[in-house]
Backbone as CSV, one residue per row, in Angstrom:
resi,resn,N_x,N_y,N_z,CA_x,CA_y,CA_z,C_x,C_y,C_z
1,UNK,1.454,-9.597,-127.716,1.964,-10.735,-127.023,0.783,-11.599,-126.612
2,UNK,0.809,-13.068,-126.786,-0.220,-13.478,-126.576,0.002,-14.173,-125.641
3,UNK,-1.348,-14.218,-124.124,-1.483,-14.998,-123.069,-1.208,-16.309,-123.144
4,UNK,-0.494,-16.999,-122.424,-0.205,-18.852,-121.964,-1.190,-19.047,-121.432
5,UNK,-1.862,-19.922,-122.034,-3.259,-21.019,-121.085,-2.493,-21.483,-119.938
6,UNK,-3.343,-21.616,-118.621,-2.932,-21.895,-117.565,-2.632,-23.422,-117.631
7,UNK,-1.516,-23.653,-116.922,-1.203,-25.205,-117.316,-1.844,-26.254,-115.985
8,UNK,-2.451,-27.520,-116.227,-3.636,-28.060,-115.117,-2.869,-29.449,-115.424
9,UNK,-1.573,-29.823,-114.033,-1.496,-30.618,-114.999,-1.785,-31.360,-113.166
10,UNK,-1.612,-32.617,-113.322,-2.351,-33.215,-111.948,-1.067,-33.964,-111.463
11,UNK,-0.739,-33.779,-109.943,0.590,-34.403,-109.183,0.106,-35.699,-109.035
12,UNK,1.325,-36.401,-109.076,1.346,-37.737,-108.595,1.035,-37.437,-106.564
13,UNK,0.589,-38.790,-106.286,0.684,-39.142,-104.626,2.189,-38.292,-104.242
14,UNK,3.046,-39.212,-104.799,4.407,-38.775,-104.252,4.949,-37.653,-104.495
15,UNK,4.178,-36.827,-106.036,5.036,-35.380,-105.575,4.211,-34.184,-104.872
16,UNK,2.963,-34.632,-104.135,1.749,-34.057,-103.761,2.789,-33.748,-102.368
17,UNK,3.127,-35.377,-101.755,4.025,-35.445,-100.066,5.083,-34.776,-100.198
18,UNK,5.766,-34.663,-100.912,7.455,-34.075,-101.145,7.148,-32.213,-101.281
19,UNK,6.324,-32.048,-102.122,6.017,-30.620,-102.183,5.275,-30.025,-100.610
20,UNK,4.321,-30.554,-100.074,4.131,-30.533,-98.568,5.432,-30.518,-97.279
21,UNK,5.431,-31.792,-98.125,6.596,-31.745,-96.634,7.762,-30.461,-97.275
22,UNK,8.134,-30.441,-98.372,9.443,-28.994,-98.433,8.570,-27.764,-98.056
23,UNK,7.080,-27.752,-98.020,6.621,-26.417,-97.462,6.882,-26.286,-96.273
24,UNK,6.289,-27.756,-95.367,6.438,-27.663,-93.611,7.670,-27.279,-93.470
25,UNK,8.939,-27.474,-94.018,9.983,-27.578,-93.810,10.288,-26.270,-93.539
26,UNK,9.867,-25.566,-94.431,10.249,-24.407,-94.871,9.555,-23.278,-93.592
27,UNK,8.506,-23.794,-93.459,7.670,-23.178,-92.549,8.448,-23.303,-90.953
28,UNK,8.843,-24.497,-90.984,9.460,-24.986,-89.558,10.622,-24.028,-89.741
29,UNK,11.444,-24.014,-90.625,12.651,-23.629,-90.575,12.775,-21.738,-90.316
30,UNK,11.707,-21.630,-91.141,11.606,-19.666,-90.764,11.156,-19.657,-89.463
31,UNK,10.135,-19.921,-88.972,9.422,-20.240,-87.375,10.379,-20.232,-86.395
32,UNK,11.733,-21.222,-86.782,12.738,-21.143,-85.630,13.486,-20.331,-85.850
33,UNK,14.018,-19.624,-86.820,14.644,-18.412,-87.154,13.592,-17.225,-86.243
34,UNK,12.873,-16.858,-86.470,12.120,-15.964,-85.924,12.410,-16.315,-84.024
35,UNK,12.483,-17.472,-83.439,11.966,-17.570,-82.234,13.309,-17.409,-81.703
36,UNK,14.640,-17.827,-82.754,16.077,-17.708,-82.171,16.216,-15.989,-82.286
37,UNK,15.721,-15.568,-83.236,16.215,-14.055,-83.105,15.458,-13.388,-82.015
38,UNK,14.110,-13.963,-81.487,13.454,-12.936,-80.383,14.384,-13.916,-79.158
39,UNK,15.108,-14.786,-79.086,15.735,-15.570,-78.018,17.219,-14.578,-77.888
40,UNK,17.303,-14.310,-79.123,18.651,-13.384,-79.088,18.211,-11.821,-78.549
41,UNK,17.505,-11.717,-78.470,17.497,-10.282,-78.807,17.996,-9.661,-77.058
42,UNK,18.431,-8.079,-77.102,19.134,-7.713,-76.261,18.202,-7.928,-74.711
43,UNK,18.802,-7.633,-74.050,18.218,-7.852,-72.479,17.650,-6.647,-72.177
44,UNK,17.880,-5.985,-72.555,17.420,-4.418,-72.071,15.717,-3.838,-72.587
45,UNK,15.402,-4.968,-73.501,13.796,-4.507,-73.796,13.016,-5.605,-73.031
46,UNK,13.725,-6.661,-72.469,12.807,-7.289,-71.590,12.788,-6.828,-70.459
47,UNK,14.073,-5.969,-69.812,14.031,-5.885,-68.682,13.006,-4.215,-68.132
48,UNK,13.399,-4.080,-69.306,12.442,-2.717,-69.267,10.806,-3.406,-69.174
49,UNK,10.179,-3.862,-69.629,9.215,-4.142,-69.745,8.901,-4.749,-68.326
50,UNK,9.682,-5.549,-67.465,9.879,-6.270,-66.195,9.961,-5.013,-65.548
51,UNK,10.380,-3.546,-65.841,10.634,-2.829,-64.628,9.156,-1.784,-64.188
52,UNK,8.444,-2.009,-65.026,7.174,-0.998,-65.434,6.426,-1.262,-64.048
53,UNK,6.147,-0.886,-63.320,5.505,-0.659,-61.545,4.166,-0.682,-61.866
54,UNK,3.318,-1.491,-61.448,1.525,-1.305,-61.410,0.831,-0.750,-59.941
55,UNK,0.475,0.405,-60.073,-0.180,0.598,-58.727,-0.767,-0.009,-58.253
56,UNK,-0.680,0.171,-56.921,-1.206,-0.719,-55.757,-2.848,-1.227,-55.809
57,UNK,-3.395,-0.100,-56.314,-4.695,-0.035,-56.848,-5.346,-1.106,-57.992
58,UNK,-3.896,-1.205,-58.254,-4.033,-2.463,-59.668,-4.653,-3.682,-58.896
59,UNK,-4.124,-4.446,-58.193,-3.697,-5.642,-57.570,-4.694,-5.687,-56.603
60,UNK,-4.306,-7.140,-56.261,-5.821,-7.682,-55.278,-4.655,-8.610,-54.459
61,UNK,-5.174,-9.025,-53.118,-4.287,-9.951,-52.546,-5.236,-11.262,-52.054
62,UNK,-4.614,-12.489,-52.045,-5.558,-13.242,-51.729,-5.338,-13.885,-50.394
63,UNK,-6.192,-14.812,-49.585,-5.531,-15.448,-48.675,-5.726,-17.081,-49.061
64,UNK,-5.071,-18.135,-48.910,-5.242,-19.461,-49.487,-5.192,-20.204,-47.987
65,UNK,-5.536,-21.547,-47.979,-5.195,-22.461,-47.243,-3.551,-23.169,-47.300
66,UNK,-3.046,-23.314,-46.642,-1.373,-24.021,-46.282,-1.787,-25.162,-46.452
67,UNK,-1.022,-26.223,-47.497,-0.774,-27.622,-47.464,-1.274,-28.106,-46.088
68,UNK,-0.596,-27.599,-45.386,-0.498,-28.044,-44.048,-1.971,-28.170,-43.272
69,UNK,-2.714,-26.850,-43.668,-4.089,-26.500,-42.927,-4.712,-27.516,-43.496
70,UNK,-4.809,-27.869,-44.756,-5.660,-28.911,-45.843,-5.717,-30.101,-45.332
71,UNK,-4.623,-30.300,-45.451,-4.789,-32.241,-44.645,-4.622,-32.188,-43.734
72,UNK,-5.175,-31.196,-42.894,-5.397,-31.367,-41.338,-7.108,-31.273,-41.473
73,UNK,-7.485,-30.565,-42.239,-8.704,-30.498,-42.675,-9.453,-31.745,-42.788
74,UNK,-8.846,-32.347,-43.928,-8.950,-33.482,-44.864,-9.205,-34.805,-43.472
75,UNK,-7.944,-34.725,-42.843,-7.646,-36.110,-42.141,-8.791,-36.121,-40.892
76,UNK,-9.247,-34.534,-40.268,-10.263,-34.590,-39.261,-11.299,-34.678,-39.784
77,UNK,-12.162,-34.590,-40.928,-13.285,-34.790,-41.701,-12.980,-36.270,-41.193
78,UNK,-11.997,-37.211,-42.350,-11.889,-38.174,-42.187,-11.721,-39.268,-40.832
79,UNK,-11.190,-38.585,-39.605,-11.170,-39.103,-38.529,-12.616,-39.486,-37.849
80,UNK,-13.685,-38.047,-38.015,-15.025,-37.998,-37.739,-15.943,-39.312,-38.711
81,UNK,-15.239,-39.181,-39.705,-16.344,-40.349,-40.433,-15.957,-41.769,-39.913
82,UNK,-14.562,-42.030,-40.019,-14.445,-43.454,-39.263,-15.015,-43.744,-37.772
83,UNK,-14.634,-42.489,-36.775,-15.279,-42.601,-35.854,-16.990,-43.081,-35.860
84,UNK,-17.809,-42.957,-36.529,-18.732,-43.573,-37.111,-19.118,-44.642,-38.105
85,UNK,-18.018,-45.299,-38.025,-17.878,-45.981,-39.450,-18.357,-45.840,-40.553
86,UNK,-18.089,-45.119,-40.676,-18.623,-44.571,-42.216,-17.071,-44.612,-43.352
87,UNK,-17.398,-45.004,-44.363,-16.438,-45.134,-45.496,-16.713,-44.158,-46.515
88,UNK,-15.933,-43.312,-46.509,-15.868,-41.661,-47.189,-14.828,-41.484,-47.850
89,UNK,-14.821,-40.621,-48.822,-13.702,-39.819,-49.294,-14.101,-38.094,-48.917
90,UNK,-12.877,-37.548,-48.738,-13.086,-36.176,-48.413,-11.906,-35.470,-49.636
91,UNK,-12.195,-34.071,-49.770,-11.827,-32.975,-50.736,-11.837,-31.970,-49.868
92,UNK,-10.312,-31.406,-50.613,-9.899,-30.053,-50.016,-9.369,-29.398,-51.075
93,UNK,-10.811,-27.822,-51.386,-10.090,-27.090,-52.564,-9.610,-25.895,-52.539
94,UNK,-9.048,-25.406,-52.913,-8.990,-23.488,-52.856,-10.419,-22.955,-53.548
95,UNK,-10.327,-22.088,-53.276,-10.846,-20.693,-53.653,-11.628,-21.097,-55.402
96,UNK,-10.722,-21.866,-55.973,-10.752,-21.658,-57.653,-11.246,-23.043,-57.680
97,UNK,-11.527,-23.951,-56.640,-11.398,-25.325,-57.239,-10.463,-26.306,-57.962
98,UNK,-9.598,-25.515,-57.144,-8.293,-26.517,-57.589,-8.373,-27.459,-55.818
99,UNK,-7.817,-28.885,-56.606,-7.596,-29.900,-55.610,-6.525,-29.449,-54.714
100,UNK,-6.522,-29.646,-53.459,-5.135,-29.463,-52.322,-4.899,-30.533,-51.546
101,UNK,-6.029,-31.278,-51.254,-5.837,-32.667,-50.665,-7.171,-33.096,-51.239
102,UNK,-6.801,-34.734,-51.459,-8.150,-35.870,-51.122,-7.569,-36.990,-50.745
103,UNK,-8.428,-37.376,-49.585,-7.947,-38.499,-48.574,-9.482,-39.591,-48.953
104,UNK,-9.059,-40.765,-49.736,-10.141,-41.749,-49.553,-10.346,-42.479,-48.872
105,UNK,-11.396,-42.553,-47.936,-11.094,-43.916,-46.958,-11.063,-44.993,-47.260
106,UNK,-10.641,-46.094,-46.500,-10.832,-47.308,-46.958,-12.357,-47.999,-46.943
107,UNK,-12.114,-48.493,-48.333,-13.685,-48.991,-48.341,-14.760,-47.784,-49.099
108,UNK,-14.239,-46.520,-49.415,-15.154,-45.605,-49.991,-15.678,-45.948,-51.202
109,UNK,-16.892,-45.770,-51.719,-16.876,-45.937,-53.100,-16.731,-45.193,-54.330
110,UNK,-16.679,-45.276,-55.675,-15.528,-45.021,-56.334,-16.373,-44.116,-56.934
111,UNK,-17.519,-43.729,-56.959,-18.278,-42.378,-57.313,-17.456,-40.924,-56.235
112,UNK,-17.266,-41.380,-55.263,-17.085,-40.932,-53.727,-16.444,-39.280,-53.945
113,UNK,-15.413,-39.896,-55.128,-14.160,-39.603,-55.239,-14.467,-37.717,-55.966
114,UNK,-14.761,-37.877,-56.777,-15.497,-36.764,-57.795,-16.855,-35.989,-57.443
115,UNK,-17.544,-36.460,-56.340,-18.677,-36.064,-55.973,-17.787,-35.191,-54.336
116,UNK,-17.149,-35.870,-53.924,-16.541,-34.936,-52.733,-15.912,-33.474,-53.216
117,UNK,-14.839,-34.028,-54.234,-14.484,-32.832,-54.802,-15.699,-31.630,-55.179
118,UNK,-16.741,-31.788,-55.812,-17.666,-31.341,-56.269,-18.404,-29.961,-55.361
119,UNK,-18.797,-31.104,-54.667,-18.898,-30.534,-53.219,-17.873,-29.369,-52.200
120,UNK,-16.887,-29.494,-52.301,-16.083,-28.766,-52.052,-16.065,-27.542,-52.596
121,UNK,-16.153,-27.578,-54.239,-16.181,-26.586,-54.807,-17.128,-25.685,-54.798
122,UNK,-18.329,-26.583,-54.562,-19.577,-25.769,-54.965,-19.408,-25.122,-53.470
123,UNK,-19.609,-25.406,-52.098,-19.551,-24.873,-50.888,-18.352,-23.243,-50.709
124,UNK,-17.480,-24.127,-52.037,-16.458,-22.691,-51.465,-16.801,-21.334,-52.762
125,UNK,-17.349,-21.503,-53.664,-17.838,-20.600,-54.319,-19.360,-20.033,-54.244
126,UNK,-19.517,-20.797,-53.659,-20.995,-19.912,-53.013,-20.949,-19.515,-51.564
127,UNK,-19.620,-19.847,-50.888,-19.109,-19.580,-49.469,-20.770,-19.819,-48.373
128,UNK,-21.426,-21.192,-48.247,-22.314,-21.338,-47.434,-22.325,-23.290,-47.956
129,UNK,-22.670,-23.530,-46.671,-22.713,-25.004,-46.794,-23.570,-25.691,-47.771
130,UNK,-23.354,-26.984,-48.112,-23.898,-27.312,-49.940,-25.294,-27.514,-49.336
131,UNK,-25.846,-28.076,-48.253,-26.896,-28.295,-48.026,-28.311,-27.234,-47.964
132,UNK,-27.488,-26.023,-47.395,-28.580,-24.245,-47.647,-28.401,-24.366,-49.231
133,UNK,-27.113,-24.629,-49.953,-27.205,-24.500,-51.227,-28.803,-25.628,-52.110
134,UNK,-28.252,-26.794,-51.768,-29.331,-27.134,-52.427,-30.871,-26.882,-52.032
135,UNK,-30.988,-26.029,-51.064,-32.566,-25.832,-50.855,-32.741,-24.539,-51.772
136,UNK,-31.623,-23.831,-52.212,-32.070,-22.552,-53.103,-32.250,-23.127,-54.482
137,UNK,-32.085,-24.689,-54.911,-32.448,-25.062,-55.984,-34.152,-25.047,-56.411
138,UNK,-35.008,-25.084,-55.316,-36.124,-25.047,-55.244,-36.966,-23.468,-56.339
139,UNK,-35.769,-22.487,-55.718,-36.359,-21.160,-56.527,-35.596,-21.193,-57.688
140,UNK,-34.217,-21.983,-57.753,-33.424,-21.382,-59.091,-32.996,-22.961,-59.135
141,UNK,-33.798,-24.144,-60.111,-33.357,-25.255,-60.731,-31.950,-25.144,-61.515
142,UNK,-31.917,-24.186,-62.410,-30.793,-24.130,-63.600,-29.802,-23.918,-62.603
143,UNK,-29.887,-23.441,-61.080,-28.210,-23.524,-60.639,-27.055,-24.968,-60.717
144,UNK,-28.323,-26.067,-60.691,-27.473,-27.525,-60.794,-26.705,-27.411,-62.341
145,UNK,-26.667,-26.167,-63.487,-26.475,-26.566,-64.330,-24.727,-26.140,-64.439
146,UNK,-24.703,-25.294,-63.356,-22.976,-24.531,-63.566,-22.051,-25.468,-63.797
147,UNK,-21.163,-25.861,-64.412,-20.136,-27.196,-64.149,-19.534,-27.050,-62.785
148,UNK,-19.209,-28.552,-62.620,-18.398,-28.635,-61.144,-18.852,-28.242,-60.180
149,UNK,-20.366,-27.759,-60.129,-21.126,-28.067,-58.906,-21.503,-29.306,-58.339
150,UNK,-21.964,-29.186,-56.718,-23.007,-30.296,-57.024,-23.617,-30.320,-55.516
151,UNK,-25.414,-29.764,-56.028,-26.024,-29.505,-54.775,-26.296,-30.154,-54.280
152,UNK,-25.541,-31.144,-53.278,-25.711,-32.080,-52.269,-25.223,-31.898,-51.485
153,UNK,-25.748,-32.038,-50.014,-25.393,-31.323,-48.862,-24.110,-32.733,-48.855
154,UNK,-23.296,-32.123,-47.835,-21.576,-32.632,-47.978,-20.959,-31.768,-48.048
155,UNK,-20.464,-30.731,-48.165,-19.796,-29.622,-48.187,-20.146,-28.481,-47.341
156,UNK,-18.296,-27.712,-46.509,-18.318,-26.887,-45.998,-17.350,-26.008,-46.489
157,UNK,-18.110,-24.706,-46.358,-16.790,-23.852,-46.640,-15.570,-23.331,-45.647
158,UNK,-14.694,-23.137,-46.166,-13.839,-22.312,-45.014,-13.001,-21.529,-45.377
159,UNK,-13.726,-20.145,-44.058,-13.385,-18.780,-44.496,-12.053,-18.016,-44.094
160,UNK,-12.053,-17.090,-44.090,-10.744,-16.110,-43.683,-11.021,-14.873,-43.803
161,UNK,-11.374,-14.091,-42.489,-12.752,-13.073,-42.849,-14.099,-12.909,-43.320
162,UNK,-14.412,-13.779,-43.384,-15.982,-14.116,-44.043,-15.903,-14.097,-45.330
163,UNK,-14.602,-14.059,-45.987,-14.631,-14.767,-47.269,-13.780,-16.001,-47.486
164,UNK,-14.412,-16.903,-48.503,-13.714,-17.843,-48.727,-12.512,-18.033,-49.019
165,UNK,-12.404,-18.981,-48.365,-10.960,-19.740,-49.387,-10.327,-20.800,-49.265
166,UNK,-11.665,-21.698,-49.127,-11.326,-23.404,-49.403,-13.003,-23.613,-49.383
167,UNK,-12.733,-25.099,-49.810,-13.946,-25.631,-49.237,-13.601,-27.234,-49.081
168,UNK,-14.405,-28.319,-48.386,-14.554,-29.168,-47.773,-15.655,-30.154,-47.824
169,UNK,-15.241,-31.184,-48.789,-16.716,-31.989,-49.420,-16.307,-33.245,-49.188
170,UNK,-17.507,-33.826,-48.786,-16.832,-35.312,-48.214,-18.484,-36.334,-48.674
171,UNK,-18.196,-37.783,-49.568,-18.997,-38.221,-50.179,-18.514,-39.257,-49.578
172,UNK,-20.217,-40.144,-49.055,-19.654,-41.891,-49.530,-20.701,-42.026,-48.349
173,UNK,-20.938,-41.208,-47.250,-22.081,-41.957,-45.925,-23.312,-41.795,-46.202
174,UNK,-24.443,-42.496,-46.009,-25.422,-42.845,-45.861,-26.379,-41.339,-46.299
175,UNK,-26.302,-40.658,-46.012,-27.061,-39.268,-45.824,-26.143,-38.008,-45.862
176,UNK,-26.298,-37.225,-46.797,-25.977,-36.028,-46.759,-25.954,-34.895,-45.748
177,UNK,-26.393,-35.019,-44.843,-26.559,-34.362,-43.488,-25.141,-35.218,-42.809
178,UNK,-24.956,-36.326,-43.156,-23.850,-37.133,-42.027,-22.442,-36.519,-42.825
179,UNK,-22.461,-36.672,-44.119,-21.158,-36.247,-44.965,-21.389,-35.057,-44.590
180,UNK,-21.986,-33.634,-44.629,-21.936,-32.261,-44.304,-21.181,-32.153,-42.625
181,UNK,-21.734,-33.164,-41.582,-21.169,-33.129,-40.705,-19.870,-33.164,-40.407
182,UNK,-19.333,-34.743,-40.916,-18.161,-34.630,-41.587,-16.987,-33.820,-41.883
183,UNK,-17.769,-32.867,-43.214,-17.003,-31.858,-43.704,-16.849,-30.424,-42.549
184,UNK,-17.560,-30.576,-41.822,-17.733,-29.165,-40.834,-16.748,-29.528,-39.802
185,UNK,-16.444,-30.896,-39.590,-15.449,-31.243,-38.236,-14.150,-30.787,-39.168
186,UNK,-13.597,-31.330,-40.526,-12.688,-30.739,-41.264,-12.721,-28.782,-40.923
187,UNK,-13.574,-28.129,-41.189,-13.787,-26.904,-41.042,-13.075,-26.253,-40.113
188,UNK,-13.859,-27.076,-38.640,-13.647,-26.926,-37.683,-12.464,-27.094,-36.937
189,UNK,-11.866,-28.014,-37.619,-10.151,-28.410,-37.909,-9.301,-27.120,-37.941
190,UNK,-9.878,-26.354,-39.168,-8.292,-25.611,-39.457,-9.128,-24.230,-38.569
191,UNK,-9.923,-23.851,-37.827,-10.630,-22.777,-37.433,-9.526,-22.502,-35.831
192,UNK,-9.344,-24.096,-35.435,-8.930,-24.035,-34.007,-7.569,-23.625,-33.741
């Protein structure tokens, strides 16, 4: 029996798209078959899987700041800077650097905004105010390199047992010693 030469023959544009698209099609169409049958499937292997208990030993508990504690935070930072006229924005983060409040003042400028946050973060993951932080840049430069830091004094942390779990960064006054102040009356806010 003798071998067929392989046949090379070359698609047009249009039957190049039509043969594509009946693959996607095809692809789409098994894909949702598959996702309707795990959508169908009985209740009793999810719920089993939902009933499996992790020891206590597993788990960690955290403590966070309340909406509530935050922009009380936020608004006494901010009360302290107007009381001085100063035009600020302040940041209130958790633990992870996620945002919970930012209050801009009027008149802050528009760097203000991202550098408070910054601040916040960096104060609450190194749990000590940004200003001790940036003097340890002196022995360790590459710390300015972590993302979403930023060693400029302006930031306070605030604890719950002597560990963190917020922090408090406030950008836009004259001197970094005045924004750190700032952020410590916020501190000092949710402490009372």
């Amino acid at each position: 029996m003798k071998a067929m030469p392989p046949v090379h023959k070359k698609f047009s544009r249009r039957a190049r798209v039509a043969t594509g698209g009946a693959v996607l099609t095809a692809v789409a169409v098994s894909g949702f078959g598959a996702v309707s049958a795990n959508a169908s499937a009985p209740a009793t292997t999810s719920a089993t899987a939902a009933s499996a208990s992790v020891p206590a030993r597993a788990t960690t508990t955290s403590t966070h700041l309340t909406i509530d504690a935050a922009a009380k935070a936020a608004q006494a930072a901010l009360d302290a800077a107007e009381k001085e006229n100063q035009r600020v924005t302040v940041a209130v983060v958790d633990r992870n650097g996620n945002t919970i409040v930012t209050l801009r003042g009027d008149g802050a400028g528009p760097q203000s905004y991202e550098s408070a946050e910054r601040k916040a973060f960096t104060a609450a993951a190194w749990n000590a105010p940004t200003s001790q932080l940036a003097e340890r840049l002196q022995q360790t430069p590459n710390l300015k390199d972590i993302p979403g830091t930023l060693f400029l004094a302006g930031g306070a942390p605030v604890t719950a047992g002597n560990a963190p779990i917020a922090g408090i960064g406030v950008a836009g006054a004259p001197s970094g010693a005045l924004d750190e102040k700032f952020a410590q009356a916020g501190a000092n806010a949710v402490a009372r």
